[in-house]
SEBAPA-324256 format. One record per residue: z, y, x of N, C-alpha, C in turn. Coordinates in steps of 0.001 Angstrom, whole numbers, padded with zeros to 6 digits, always signed. Atoms other than C-alpha are relative to their C-alpha. Layout:
# SEBAPA-324256
ZYXZYXZYX
...
# end
This chain:
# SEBAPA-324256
+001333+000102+000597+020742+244213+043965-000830+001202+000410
+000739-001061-000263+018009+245872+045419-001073+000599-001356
+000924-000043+000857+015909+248027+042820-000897+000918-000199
+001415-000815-000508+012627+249567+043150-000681+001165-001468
-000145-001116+001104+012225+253079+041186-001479+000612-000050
+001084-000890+000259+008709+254681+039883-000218+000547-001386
+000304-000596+001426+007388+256492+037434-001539+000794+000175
+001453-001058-000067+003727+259297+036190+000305+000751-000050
-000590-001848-000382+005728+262353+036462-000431+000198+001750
+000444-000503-001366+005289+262492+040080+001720+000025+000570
-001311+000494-000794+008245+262014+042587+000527+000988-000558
-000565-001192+000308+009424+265593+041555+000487+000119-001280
+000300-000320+001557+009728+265023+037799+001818-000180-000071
-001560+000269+000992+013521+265048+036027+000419-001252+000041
-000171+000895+000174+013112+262434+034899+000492-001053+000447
-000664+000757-001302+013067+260231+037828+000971+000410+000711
-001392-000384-000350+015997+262167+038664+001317-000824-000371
-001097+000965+000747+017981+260898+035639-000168-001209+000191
-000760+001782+000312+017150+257270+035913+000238-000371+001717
-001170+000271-000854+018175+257485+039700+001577+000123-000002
-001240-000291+000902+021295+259057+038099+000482-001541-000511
-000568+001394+000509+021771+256026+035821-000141-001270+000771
+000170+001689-000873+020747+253106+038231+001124+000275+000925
-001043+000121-001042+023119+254440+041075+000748-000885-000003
-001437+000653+000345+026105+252568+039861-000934-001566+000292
+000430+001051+000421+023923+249261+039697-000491-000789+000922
+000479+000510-000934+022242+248679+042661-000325+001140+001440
+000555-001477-001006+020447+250115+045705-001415+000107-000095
+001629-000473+000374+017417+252037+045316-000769+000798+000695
+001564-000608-000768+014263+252819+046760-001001+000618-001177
+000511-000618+001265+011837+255360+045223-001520-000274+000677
+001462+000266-000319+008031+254779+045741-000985+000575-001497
+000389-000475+001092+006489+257275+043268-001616+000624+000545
+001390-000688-000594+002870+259182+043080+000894+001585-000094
-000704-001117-000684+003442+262282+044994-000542+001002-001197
+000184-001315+000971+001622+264271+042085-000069-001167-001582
+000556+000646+001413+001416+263660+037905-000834-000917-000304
+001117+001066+000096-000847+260553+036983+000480-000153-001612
+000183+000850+001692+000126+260383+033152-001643-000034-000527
+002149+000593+000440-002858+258899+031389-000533-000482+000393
+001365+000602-000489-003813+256892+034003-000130-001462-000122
+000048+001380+000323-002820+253680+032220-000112-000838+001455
+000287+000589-001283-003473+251049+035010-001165-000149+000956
+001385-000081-000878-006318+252216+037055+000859-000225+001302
-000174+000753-001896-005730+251056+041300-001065+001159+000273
+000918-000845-001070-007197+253101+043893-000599-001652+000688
+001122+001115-000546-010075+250522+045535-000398+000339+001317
+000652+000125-001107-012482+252003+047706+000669+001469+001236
-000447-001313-000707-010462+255161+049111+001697-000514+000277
-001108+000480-000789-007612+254375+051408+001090+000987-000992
-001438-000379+000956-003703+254960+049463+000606+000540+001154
-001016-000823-001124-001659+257377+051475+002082-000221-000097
-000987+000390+000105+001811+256259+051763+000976+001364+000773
-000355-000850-000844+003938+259114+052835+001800+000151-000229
-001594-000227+000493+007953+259320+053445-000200+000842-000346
-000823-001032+000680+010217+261776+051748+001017+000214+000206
-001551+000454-000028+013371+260620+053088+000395-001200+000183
-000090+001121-000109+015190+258139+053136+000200-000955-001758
+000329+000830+000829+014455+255317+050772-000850+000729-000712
+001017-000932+000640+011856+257714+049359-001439+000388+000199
+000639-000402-000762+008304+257956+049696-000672-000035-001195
+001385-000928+001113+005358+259726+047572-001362-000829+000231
+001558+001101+000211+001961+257554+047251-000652+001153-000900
+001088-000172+000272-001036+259156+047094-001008-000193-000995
+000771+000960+000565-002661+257242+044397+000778+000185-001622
-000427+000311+001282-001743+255970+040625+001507-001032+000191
-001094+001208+000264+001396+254071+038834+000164-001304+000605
+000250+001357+000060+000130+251235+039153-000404-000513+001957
+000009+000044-001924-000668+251558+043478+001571+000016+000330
-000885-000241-000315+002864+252738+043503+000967-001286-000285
-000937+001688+000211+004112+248934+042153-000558-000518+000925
+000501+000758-001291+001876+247175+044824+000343+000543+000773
-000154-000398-001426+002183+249194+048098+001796-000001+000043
-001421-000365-000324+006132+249720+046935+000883-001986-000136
-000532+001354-000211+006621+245808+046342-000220-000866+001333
+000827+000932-001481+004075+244582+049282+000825+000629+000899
-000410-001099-001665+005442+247382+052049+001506+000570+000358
-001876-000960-000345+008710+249607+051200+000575-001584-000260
-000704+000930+000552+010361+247029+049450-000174-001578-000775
+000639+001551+000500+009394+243334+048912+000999-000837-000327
-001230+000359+000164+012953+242450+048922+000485+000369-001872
-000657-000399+001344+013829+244358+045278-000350-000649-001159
+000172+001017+000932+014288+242363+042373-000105+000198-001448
+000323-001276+001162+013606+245036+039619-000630+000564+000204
+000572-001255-000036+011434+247580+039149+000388+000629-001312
-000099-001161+000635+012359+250523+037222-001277+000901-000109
+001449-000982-000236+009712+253028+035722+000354+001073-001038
-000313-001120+000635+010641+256509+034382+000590+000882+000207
-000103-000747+001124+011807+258661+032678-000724+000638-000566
+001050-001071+000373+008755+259632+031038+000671+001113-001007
-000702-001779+000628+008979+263502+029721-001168-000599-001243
+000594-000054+000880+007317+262315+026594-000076-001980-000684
-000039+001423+000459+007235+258816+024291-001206-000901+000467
+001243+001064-000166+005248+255665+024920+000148-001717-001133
-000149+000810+001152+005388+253657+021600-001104-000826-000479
+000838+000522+000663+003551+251621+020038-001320-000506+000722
+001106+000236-000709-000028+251532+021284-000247+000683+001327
+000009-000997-001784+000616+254025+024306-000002-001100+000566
-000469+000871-000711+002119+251094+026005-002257-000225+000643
+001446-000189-000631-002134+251074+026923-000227+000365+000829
+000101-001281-000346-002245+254415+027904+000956+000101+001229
-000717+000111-000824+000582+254381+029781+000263-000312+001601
-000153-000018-001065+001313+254956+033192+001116-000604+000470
-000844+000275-000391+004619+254633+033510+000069-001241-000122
-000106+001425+000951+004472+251164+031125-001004-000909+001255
+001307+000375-001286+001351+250388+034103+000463-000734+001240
-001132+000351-001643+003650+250502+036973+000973-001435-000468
-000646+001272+000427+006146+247668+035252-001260-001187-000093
+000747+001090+000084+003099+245890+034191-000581-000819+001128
+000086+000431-001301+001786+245347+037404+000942-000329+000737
-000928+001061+000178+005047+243962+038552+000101-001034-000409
+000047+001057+000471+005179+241684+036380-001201-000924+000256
+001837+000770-000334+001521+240181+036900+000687-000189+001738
-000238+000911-001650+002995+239715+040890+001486-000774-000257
-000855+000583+000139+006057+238442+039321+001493+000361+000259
-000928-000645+000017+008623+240864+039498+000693+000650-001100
-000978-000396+001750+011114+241471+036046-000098+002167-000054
+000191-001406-000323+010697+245412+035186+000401+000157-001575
-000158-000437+001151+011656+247975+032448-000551+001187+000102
+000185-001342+000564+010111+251227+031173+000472+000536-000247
-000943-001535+001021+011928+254441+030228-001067+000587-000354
+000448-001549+000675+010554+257202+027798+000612+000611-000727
-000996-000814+000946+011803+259809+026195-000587+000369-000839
+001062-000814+001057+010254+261093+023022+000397+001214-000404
-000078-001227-000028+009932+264764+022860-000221+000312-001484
+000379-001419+000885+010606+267452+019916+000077+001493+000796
+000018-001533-000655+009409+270671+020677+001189+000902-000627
-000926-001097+000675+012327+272407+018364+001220-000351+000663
-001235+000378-000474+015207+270539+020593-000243+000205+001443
-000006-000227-000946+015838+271378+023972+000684-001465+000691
-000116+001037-001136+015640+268580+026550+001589-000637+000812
-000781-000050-000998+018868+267335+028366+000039-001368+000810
+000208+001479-000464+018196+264626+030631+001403-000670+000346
-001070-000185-000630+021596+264715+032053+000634-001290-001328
-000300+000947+001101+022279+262609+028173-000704-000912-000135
+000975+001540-000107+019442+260251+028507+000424-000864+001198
-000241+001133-000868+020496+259131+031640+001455-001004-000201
-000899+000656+000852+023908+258399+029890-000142-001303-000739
+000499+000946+000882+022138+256513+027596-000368-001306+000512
+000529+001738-000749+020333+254001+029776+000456-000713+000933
-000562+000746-001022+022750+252975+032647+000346-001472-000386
-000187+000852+000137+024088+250909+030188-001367-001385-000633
+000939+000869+000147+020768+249237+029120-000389-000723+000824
+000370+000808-001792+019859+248650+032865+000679-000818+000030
-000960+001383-000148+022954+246779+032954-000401-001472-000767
-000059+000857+000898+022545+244788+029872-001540-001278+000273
+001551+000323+000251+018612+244025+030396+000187-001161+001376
-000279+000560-000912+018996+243072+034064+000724-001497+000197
-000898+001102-000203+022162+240685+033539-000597-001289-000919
+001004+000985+000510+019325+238477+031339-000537-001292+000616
+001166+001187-000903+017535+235550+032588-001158+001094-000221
+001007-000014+000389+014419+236506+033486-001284-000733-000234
+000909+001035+000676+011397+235187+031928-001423+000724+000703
+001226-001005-000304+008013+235531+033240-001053+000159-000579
+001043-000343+001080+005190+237385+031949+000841+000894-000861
-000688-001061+001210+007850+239899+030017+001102+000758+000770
-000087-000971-000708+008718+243045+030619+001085+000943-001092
-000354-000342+001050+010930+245412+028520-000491+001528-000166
+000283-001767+000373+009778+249234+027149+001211+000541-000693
-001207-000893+000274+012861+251475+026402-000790+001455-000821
+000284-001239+000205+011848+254631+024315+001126+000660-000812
-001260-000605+000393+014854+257125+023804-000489+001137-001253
-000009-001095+001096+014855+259347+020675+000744+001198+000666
-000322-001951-000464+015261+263545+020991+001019+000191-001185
-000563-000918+000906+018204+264463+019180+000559+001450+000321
-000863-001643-000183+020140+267533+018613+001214-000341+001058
-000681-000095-001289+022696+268359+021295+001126-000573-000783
-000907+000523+000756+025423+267388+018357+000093-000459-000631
+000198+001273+000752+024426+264268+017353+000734-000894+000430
-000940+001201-000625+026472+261372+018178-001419-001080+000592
+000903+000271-000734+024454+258867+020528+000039-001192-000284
+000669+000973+000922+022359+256508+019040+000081-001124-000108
+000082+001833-000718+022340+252588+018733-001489-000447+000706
+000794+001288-000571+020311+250137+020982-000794-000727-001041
+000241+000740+001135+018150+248804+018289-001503-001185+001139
+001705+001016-000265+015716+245415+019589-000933-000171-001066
+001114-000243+001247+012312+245675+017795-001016-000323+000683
+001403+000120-000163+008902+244853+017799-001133+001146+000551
+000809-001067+000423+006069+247304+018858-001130-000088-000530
+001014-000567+001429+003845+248847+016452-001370-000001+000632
+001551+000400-000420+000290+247938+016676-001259+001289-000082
+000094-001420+000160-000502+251704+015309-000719+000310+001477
+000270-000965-000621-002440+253696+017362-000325+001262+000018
+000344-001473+000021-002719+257612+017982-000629+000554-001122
+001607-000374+000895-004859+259005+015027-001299+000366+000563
+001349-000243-000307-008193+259913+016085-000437+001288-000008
+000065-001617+000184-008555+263966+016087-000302+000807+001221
+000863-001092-000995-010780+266614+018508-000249+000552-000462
+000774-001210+000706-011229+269808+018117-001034+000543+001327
+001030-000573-000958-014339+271059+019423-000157+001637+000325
-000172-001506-000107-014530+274341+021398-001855+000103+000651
+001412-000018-000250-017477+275695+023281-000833-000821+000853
+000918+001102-000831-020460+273833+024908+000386-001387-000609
-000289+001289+000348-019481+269890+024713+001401-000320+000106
-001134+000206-000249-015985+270106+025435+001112-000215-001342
-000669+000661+000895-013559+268072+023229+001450-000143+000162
-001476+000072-000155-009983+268328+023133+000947-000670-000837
-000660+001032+000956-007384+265476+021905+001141+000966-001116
-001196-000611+000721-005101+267309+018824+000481-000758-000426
-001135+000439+000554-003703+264801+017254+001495+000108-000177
-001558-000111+000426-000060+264748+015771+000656-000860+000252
-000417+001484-000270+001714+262213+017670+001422-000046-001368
-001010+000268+000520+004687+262941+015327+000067-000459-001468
+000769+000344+000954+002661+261962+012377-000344-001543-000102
+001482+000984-000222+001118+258630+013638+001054-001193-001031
-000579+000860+001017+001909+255548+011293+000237-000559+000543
-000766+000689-000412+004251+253399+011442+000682-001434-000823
-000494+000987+001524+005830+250181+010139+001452+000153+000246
-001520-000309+000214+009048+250189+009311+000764-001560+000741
-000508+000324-000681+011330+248666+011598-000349-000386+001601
-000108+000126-001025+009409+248511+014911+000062+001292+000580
-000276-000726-001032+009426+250873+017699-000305+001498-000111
+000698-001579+000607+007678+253916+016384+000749+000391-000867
-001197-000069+001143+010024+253402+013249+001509+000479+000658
-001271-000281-001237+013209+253213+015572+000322+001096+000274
-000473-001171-001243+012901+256045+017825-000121+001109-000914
+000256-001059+000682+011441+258215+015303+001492+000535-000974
-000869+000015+000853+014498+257492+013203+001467+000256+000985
-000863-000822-000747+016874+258807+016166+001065-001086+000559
-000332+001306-000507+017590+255294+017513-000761-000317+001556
+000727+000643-001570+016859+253573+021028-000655-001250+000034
+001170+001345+000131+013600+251020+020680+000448-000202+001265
-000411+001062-001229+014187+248353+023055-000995-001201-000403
+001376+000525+000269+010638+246361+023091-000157-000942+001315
+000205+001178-000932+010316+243130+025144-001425-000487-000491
+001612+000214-000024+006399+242663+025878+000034-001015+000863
-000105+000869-000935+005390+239471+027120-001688-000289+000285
+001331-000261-000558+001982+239433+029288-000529-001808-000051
+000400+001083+000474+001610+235644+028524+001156-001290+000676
# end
């Protein structure tokens, strides 16, 4: 099984480290990422300014452009053959209403709209726990497996968001759930001139109890099947 790897960290990010880490075992993989950061850029396309496609290696090449360029040029060009797309490891959650916002969630979506089955990774960050990706990628080899060996259905896609625990926590259940219709709170603090800066408390934002925001927050693995129609 060929399976086609991106993410909005930028080819360089961890992240996309670990979930080449966890896919290894599963298939073979090609990486077609944006050569720099694009979180936030939800699904914007590059249009009128030519996409730069550039190797890295082998099976590896950095795109110029957004998430969402990096599912077209890497389905149309590198790889038209792969029968997955992979998108992550975002360094930060995409719950609930992110799934918008979302870059990484962007790149799957667009897949799917040409008709290609895809899943999301995120990780949801506490600042008081130190990071180990090296355990997230633990975490999701076996989801890849599980998700993959599915029928797929079209028009649906799945979002994965991993909970931050402590380093000596035991490792979490798989929980399937709904996502939360919740969005961000609404909060800028204003500094000088017109300039507006987002503060909100993502670790605050409401939630209902038992979907995806509920889940992860609660030190569990949301597992969110979105279906685009």
């Amino acid at each position: 099984m060929k399976l086609l790897l991106t993410n909005d960290d930028g080819i360089d990010a961890p992240g996309l480290a670990a979930l080449l880490s966890a896919a290894r075992e599963i298939g073979e993989l090609v990486v077609v990422a944006p050569a720099a950061p694009q979180s936030g850029m939800s699904h914007a396309i590059t249009w009128e300014n030519g996409v730069w496609l550039e190797p890295r290696g082998a099976e590896r090449f950095a795109v110029h452009g957004t998430p969402a360029d990096c599912a077209r040029l890497g389905l149309l060009r590198v790889a038209p053959d792969a029968q997955w797309v992979l998108s992550g490891i975002n360094a930060g959650g995409n719950l609930g209403a992110d799934v918008y916002y979302s870059g990484t969630v962007a790149a799957v979506r667009e897949a799917v709209l040409h008709g290609w089955p895809g899943i999301a990774f995120s990780q949801y960050l506490r600042k008081d726990v130190a990071l180990d990706w090296t355990r997230a990628a633990g975490w999701i080899g076996g989801i890849i497996a599980d998700l993959i060996a599915r029928p797929v259905e079209p028009g649906l896609f799945y979002n994965v968001n991993l909970p931050h625990l402590d380093a000596d926590s035991p490792n979490p259940d798989v929980i399937f759930c709904p996502l939360d219709p919740h969005p961000l709170p609404l909060s800028y603090r204003h500094e000088e001139g017109d300039r507006h800066f987002y503060d909100g408390n993502y670790h605050s934002r409401q939630r209902n109890p038992g979907a995806d925001v509920d889940i992860c927050f609660n030190g569990q693995i949301a597992v969110t099947a979105i279906r685009l129609f």
